[in-house]
N, C-alpha and C positions, 0 to 999 in steps of 0.2 A: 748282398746289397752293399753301393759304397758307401762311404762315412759320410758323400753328399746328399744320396737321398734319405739316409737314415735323419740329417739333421733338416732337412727338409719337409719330411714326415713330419717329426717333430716340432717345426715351424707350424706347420698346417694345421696339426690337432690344438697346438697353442689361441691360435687365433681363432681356431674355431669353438675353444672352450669360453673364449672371452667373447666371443660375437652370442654365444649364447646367455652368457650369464647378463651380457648388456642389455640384452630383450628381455631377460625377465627383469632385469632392475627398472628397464623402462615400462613392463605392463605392472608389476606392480605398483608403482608411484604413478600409477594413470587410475587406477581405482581412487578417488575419493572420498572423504566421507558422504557426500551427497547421494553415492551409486550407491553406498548403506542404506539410505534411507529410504523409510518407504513410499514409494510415489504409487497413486495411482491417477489415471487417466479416467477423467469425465468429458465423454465425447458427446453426448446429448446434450442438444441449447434447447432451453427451456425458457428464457429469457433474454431480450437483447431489446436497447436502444442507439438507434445508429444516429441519431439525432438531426434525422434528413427532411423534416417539416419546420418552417421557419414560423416564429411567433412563440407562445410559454411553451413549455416542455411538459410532454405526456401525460396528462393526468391521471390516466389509467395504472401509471405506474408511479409518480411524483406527486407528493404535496409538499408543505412547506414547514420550519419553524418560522415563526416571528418574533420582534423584539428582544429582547436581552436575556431572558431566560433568569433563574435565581444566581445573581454572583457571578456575570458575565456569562452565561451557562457555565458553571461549575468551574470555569478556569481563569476567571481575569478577565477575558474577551473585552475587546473596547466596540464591540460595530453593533449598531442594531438591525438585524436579518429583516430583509423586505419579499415580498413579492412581485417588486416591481422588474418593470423590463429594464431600467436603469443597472438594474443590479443582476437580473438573470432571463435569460433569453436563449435558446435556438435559432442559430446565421448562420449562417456558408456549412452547414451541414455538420454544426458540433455545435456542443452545450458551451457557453460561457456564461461564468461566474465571474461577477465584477464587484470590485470593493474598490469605492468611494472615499475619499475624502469629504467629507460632507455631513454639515449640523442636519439631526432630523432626531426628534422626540427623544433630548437630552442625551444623544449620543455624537460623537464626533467622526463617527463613520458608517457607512451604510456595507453591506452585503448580502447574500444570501446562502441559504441550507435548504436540501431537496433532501426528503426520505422518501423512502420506497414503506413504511409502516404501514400496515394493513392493507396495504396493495400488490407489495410480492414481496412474501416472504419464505425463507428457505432453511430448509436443516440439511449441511454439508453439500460437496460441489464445490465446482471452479467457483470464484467470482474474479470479475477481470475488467476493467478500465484503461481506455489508451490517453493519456494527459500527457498535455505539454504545460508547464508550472509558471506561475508570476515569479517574481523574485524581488527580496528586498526584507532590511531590517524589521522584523514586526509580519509580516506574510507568512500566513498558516492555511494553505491546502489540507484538506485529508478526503480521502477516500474509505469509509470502515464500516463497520455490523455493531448490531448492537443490539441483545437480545430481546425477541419480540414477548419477551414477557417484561420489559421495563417499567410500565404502568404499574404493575404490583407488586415485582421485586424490586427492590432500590439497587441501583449500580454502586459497588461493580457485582452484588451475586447475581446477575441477569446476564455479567459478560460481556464484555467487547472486544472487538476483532479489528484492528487499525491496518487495514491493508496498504495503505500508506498513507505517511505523515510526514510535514517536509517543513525545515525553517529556511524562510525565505533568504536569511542571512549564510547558508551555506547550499548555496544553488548544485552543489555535488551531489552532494548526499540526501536519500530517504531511509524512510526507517520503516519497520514491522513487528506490529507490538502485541500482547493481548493484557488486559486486565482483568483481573477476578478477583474473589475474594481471599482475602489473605495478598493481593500482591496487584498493585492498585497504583494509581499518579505516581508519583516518585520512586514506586519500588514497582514497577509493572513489568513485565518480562519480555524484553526488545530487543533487538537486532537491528544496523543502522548498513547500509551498503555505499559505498562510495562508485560515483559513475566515473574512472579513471579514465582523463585529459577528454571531459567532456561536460555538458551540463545537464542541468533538466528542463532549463526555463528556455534553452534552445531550440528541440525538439519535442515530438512526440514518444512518449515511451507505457508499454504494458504494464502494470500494474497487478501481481495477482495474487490470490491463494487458492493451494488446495486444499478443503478440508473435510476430512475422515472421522470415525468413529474416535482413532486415539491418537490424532495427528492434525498439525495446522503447515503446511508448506508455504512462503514465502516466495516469490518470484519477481524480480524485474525481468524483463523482456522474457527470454528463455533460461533464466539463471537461477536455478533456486539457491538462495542465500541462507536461508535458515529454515528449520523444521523445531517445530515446538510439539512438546509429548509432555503427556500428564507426570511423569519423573521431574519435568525441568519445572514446571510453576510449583510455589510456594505457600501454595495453598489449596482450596478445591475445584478439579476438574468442571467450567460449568458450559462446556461449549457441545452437549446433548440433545438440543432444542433448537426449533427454529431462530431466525435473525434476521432483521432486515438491512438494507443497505442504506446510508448516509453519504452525503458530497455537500462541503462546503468549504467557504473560504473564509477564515476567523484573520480579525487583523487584532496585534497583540496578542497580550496573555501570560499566564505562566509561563509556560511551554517555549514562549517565541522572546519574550517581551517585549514591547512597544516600538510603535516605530519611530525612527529618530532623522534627522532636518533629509538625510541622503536619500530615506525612502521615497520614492514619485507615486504618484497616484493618477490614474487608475493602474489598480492592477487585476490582472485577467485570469483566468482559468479556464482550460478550454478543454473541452472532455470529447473527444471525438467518438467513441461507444462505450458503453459497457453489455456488459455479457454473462449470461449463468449458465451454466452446464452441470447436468448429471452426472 
């Protein structure tokens, strides 16, 4: 053999030792932690409102809070929740939430809060909502669970499930949270996602969790962003039991703080389904 094709050989196994090792360095670094985690798939709908009747929203599956609740309900909150159509209603084939500016029995803003409590309630499963967000300083959407044992255990050991929670003042970003005991408001165990060079108050976007025996998954659209496991809370496991689902629109708060001269009112929320699956 000449000295040309021996260094030619030697060319060709070169490059083809580097074409090799470049594929495993790129299938390796395509594993994520995500494709770690445990996912399962609940394909069975058990539940769904696609909010395509115009007038209140489903009672079979919604009722309401009202009023202020103790202490803003529990966080500051400046709006007092109505039942009214001013503040929540079924149009153009989605749910919208409307928070007001507006005096009415010693509050300076009106909105509303739909639970699903004693009407559908569930122990693990997707849950899932397509929202397009208000936005604005003091604007608090969420989407969450919240154990259907509340009435006789006090929160947080009953649990909640904040499938998403959003300050109006940073229209990028939602969060995914839970609280329990031992790890509650200020120290509760959360996950915040950024929607990169886009917003939320723009569009429509999926909203979800999966959640399992020893697992809570997180998801915007198809991205799961965070998985919560009884190792990571700081305190006791209590997401065992049924939950029901909550949608409201809080103006103010801990959480948000109040809104200031630049916030416009109204502001909307518009939920075009939600969805449970097995």
């Amino acid at each position: 053999m000449s000295k040309q094709n021996i260094y030619t050989k030697s060319y060709l196994q070169a490059v083809t030792k580097c074409l090799l090792i470049t594929a495993l360095l790129i299938v390796a670094s395509s594993c994520s932690n995500d494709e770690k985690q445990k996912v399962t798939k609940f394909n069975k709908l058990v539940m769904q409102d696609e909010f395509d009747t115009d007038g209140a929203p489903n009672s079979a599956i919604w009722s309401y809070n009202i009023g202020t609740g103790n202490n803003g309900w529990g966080n500051n909150e400046l709006e007092y929740y109505t039942d009214s159509s001013d503040n929540v209603k079924v149009a153009d084939g989605m749910l919208q939430i409307t928070a007001r500016k507006q005096a009415f029995m010693g509050s300076e803003y009106t909105s509303a809060r739909l639970l699903s409590k004693g009407l559908f309630e569930q122990k693990y499963g997707r849950f899932e909502a397509r929202i397009k967000m208000p936005s604005g300083q003091g604007i608090w959407p969420a989407f969450w669970l919240l154990g259907a044992n509340s009435d006789t255990v006090t929160w947080p050991l009953c649990g909640e499930i904040d499938i998403m929670e959003y300050k109006g003042q940073e229209p990028t970003i939602t969060h995914g949270t839970v609280h329990g005991p031992g790890y509650s408001g200020g120290s509760a165990i959360t996950k915040s996602y950024d929607l990169i060079n886009d917003r939320f108050d723009t569009d429509f976007h999926i909203f979800g969790i999966e959640w399992g025996k020893n697992y809570i998954n997180f998801y915007v659209d198809d991205v799961l962003y965070n998985q919560i496991t009884p190792d990571k809370v700081t305190g006791e496991w209590v997401y065992d039991h049924t939950f029901y689902m909550i949608l409201n629109l809080a103006v103010g708060g801990s959480y948000v703080g109040p809104p200031n001269s630049a916030t416009t009112f109204p502001q909307t929320m518009y939920v075009d389904y939600v969805r449970v699956y097995q």
